[in-house]
N, C-alpha and C positions, 0 to 999 in steps of 0.2 A: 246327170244321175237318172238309171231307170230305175222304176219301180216296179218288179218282178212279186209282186205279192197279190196287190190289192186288183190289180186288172187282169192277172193270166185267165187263163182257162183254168177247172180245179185240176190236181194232181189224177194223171193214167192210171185207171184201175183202184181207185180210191177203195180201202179196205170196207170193213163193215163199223158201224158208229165206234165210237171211243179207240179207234187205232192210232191215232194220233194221226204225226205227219206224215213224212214222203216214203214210199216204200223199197224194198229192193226188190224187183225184178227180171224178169227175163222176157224176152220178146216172143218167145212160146205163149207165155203166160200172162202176156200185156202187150197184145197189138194195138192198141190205143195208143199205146205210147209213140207208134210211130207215125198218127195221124198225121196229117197236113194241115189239118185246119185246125190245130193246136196254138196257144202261142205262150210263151213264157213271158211277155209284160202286157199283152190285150194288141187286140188290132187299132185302136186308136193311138197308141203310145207307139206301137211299131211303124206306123203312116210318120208320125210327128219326130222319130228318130232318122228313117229315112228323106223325108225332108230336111230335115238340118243336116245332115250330112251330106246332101246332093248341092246344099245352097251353101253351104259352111267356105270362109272365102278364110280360114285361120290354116296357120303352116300347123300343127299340130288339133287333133281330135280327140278326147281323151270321153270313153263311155265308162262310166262306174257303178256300179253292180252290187247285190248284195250274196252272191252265192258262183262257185266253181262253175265258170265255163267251158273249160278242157273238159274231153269225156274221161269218168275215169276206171278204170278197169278192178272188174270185181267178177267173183262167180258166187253162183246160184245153184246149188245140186249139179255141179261141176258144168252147167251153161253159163256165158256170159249174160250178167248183169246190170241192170242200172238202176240207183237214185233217181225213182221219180220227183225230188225236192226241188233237186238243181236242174239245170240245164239237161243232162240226161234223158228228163223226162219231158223233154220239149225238141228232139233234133229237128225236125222239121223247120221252127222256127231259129233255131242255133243256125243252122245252113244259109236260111234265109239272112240272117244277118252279116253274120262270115261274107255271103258272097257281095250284098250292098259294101261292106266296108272294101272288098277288093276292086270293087267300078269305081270308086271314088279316090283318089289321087290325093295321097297327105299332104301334099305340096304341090301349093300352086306354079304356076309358071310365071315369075318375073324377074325380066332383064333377062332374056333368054336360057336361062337358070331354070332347071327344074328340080 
């Protein structure tokens, strides 16, 4: 289980006080959103996921989340949009994950079986 709350970086383009949560955006209007050095659970929890899953010796992996990882398609004064709440407003680190979980092999090799 990660914790996407208490260790990210704050929410891209974080309104003005008392806006509440995540906001809807457009990449016009919130290039921060698409920093790189963003991360949606902290760079220590993304080191300690990436290790477990580079050492992880289980036939199955299962990450659980508390918010939508697919991007998901919305507009904005007719620009594509995004939820900086969820994942949307972290792609940099969505990508980063997505690609560790494709390096790593859900099945081990044993008895010449993969």
């Amino acid at each position: 289980m990660i914790d996407g709350r208490q260790y990210r970086s704050r929410e891209a383009c974080y309104g003005p006080p008392n806006k509440g949560g995540g906001h809807l955006e457009s990449n016009a209007d919130c290039p921060e959103r698409l920093a790189a050095g963003r991360s949606m659970m902290g760079f220590a929890q993304e080191s300690w996921l990436y290790s477990a899953l580079a050492h992880s010796k289980a036939q199955w992996n299962v990450i659980a989340q508390d918010v939508l990882m697919a991007q998901l398609k919305q507009k904005l004064n007719d620009a594509d949009a995004f939820w900086t709440d969820a994942w949307d407003g972290y792609p940099a680190n969505r990508t980063r994950l997505l690609k560790r979980i494709q390096r790593h092999p859900r099945v081990q090799s044993r008895g010449g079986r993969r």
